[in-house]
C-alpha positions in Angstrom: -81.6 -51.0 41.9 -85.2 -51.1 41.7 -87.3 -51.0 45.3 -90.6 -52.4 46.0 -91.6 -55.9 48.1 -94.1 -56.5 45.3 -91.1 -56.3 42.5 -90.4 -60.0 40.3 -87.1 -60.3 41.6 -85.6 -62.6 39.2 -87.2 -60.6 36.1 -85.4 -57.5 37.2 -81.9 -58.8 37.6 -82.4 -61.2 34.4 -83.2 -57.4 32.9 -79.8 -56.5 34.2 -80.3 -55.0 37.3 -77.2 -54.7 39.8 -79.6 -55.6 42.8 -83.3 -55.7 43.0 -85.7 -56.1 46.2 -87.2 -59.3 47.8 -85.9 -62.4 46.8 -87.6 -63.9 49.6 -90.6 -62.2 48.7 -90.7 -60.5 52.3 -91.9 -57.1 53.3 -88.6 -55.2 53.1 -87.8 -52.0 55.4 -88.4 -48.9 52.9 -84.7 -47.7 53.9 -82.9 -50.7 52.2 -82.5 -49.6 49.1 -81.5 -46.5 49.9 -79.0 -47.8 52.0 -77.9 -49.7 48.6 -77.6 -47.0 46.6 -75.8 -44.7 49.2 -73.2 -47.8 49.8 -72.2 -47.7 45.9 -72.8 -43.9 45.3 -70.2 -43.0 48.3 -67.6 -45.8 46.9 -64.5 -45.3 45.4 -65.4 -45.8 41.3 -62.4 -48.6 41.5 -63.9 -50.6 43.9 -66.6 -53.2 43.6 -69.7 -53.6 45.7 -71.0 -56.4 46.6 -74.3 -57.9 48.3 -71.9 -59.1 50.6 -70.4 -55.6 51.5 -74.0 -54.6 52.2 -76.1 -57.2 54.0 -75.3 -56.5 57.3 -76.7 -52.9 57.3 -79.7 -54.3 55.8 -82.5 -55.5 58.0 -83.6 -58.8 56.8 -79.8 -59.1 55.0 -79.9 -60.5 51.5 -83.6 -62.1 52.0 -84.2 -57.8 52.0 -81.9 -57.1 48.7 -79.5 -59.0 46.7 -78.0 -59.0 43.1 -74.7 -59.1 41.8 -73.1 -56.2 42.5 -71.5 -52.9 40.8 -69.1 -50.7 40.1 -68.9 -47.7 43.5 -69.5 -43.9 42.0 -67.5 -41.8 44.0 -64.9 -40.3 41.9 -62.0 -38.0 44.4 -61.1 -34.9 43.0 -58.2 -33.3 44.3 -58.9 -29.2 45.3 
């Protein structure tokens, strides 16, 4: 996930990057890709994230963020 309005897009998911900012090339809200990365770092390692799962939380939706997707991070331990 890389954050910035002024980031190339295309360059960074062609790099491969999960999602990247500004496909539109819009001036996103500062909090969407922290919102990103708290989606996949709070899911379930076995479950996939996609933009789709995302978008709504995101102000301008996937003209804000989008990419492919990835793998959630959360791994459940059992105390």
């Amino acid at each position: 996930m890389h954050g910035a309005c002024q980031s190339y897009f295309e360059a960074l998911i062609s790099a491969g990057a999960n999602f990247a900012s500004s496909p539109a090339r819009i001036l996103i809200d500062f909090l969407d890709p922290l919102i990103v990365a708290e989606k996949i770092a709070f899911t379930e390692k076995y479950k996939y994230v996609t933009i789709d799962d995302i978008a709504r939380e995101l102000r301008d939706g996937k003209n804000g963020v989008s990419g492919g997707g990835a793998n959630g991070k959360m791994i459940k331990t059992l105390e």
